[in-house]
Biotite code that builds the C-alpha atoms (Angstrom):
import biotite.structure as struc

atoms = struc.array([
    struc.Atom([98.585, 103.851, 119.847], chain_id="A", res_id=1, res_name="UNK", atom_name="CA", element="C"),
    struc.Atom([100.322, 100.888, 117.959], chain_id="A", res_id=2, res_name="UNK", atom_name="CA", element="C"),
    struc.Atom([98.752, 97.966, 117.661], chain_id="A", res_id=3, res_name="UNK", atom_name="CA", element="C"),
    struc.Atom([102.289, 95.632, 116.617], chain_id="A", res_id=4, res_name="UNK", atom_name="CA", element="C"),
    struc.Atom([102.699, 93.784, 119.598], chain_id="A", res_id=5, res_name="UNK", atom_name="CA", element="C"),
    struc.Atom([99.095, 92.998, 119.990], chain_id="A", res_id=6, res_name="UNK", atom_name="CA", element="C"),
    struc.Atom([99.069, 91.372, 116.635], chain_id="A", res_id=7, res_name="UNK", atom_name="CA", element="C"),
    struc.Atom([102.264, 89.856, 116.844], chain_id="A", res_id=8, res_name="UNK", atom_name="CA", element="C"),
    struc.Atom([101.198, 88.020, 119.925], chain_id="A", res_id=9, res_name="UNK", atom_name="CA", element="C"),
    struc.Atom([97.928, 86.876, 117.656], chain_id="A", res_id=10, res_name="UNK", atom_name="CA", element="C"),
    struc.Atom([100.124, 85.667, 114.778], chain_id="A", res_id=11, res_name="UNK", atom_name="CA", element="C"),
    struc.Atom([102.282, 83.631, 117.695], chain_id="A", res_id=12, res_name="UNK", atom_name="CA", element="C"),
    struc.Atom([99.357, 82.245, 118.571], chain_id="A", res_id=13, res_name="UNK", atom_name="CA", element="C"),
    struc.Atom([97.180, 81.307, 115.701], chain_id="A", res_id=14, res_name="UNK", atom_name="CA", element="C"),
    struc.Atom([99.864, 80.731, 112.818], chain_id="A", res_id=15, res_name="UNK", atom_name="CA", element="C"),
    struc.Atom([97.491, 78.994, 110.755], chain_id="A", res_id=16, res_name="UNK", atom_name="CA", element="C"),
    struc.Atom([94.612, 81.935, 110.572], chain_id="A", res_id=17, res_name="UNK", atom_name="CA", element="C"),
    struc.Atom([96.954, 85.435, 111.320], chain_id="A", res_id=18, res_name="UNK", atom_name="CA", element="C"),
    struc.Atom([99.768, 86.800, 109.446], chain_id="A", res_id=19, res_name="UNK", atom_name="CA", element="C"),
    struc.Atom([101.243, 89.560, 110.665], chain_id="A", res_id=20, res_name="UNK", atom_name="CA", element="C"),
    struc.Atom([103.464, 91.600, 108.015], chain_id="A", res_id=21, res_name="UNK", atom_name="CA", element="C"),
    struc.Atom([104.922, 94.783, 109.254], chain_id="A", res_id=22, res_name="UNK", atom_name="CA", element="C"),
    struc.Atom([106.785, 97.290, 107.263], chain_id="A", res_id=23, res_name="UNK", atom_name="CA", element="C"),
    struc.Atom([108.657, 100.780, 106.698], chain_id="A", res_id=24, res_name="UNK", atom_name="CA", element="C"),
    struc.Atom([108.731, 102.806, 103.619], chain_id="A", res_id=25, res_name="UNK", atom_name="CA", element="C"),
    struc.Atom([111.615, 104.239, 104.637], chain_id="A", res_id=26, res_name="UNK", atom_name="CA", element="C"),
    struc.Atom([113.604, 101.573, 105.133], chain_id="A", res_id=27, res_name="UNK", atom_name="CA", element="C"),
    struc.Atom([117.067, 102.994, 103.379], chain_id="A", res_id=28, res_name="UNK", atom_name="CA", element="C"),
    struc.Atom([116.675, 105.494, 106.529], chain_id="A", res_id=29, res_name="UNK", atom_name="CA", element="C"),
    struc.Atom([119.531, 105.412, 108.816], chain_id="A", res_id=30, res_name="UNK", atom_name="CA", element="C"),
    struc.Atom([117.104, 105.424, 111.370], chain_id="A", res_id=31, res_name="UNK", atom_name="CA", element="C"),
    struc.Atom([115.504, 101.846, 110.027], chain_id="A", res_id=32, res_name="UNK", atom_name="CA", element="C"),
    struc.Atom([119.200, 100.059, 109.519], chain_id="A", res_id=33, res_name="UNK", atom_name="CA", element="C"),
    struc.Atom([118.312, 97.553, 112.285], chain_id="A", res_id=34, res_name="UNK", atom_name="CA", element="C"),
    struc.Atom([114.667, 96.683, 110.891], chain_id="A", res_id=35, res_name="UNK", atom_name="CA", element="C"),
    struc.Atom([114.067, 93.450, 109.701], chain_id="A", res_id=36, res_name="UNK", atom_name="CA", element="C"),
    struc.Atom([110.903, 93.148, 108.707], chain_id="A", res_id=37, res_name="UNK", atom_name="CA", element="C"),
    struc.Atom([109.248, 94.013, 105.199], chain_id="A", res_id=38, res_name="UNK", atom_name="CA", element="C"),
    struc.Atom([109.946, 97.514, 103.579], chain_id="A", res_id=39, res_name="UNK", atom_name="CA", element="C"),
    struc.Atom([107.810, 99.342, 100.637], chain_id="A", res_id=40, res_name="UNK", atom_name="CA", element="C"),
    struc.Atom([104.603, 101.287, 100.637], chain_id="A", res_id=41, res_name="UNK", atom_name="CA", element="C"),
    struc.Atom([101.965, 99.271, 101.842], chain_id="A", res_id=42, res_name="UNK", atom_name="CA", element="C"),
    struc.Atom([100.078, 99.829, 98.975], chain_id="A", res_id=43, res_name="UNK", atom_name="CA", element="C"),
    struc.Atom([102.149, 97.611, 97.322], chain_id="A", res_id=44, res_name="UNK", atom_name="CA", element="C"),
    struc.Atom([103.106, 95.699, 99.835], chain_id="A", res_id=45, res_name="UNK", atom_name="CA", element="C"),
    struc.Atom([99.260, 94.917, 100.626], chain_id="A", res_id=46, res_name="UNK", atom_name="CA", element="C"),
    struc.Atom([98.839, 93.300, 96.952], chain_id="A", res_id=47, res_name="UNK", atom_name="CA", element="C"),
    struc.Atom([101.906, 91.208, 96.875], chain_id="A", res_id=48, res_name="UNK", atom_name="CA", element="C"),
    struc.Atom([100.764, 89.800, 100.028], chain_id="A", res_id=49, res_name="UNK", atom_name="CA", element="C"),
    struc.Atom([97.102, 89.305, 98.610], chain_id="A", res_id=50, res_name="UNK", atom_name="CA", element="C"),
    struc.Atom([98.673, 87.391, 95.319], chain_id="A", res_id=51, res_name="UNK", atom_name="CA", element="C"),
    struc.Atom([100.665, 85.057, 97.891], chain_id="A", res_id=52, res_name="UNK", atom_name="CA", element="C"),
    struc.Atom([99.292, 83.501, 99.952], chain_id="A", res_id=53, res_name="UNK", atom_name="CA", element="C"),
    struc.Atom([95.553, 83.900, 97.885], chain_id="A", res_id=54, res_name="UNK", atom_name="CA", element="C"),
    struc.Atom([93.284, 83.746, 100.513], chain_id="A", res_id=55, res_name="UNK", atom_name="CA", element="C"),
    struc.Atom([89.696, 83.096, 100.539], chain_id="A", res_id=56, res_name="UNK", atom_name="CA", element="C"),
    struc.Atom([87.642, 86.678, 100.403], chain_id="A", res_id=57, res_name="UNK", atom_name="CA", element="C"),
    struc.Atom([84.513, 85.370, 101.645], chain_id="A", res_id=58, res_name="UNK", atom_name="CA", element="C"),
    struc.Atom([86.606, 85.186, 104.973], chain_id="A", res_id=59, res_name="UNK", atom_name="CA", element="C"),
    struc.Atom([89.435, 87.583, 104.646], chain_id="A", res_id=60, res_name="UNK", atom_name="CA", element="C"),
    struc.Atom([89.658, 90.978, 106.005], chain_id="A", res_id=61, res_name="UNK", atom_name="CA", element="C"),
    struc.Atom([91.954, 93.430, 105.554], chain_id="A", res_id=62, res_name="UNK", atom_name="CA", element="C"),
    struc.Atom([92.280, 95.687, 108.472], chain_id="A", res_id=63, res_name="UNK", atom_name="CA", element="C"),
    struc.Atom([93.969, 98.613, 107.371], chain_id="A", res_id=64, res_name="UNK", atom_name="CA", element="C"),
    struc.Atom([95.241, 101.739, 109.552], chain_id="A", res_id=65, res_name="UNK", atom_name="CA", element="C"),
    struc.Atom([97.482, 104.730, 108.990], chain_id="A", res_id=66, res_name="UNK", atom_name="CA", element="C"),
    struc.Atom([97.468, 107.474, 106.271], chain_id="A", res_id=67, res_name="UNK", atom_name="CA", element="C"),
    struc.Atom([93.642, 108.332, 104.696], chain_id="A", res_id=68, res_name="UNK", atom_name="CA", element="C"),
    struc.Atom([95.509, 108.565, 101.199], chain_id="A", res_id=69, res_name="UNK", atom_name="CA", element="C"),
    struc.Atom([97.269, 105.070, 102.050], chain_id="A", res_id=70, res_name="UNK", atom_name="CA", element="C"),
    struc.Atom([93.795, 103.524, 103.406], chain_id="A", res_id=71, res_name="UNK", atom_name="CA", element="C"),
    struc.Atom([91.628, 105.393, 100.087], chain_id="A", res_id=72, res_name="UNK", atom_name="CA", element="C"),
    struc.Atom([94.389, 104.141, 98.198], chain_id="A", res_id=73, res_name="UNK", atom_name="CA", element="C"),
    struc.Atom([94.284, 100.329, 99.203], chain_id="A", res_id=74, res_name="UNK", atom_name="CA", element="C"),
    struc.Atom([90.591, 100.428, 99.710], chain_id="A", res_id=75, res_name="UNK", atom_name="CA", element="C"),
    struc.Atom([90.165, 101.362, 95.886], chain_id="A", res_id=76, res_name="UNK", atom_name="CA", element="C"),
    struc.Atom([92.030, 98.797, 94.688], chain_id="A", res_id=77, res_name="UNK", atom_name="CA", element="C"),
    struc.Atom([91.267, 95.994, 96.620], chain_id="A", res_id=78, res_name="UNK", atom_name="CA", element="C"),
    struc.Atom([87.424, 96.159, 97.739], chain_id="A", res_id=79, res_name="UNK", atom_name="CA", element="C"),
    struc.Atom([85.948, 96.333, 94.335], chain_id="A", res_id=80, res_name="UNK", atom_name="CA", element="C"),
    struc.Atom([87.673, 92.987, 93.866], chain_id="A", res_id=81, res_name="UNK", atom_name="CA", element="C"),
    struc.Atom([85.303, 91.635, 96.822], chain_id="A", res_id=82, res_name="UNK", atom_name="CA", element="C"),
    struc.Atom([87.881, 92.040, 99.884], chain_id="A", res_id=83, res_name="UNK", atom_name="CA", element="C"),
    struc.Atom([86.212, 93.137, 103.244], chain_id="A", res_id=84, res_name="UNK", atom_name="CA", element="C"),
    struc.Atom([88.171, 96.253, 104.672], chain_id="A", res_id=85, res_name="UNK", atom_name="CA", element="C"),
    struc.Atom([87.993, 97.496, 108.146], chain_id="A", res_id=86, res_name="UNK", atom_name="CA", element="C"),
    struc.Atom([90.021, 100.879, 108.518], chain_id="A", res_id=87, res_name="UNK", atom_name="CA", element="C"),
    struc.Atom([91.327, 103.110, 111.133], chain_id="A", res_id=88, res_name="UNK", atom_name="CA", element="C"),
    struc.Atom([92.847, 106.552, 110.657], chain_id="A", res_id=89, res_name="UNK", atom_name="CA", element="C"),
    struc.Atom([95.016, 108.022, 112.988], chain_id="A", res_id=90, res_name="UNK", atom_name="CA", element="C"),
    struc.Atom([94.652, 111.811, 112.122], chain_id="A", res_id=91, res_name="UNK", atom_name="CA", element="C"),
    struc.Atom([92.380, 113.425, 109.931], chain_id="A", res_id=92, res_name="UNK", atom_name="CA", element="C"),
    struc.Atom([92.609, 114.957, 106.961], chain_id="A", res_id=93, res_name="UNK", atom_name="CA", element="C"),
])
């Protein structure tokens, strides 16, 4: 299950509280040529993201769902720093 649209429809309709950034790792792929939307691990996509827009961690969180190595990976590096992380795999290890 995919949760883009969902949270695509959120971002629509609170601009001011949801940002929605989706994005491929693949996206030289011939099979992402049409794909507009942000490309690069989300590792490092997730703390570029986190510099911009700086928002407050007391009421940020940073829902996180895909690869355990990806999830691990962003979890180590951003929740000592204070961030609240709610994660989802979608096939175990």
């Amino acid at each position: 299950m995919t949760y883009d649209c969902d949270l695509a429809k959120l971002a629509a309709k609170h601009p001011d509280t949801i940002e929605f950034i989706a994005t491929v790792s693949g996206a030289d792929d011939v099979r992402s040529r049409e794909w507009k939307g942000g490309n690069g691990r989300v590792n490092a996509v997730a703390r570029k993201y986190l510099e911009k827009f700086d928002l407050p961690k007391e009421s940020t969180t940073i829902y996180l769902r895909g690869h355990p190595g990806m999830i691990e990976d962003v979890k180590g590096r951003v929740a000592p720093n204070g961030w609240k992380i709610i994660k989802e795999r979608f096939w175990k290890q």
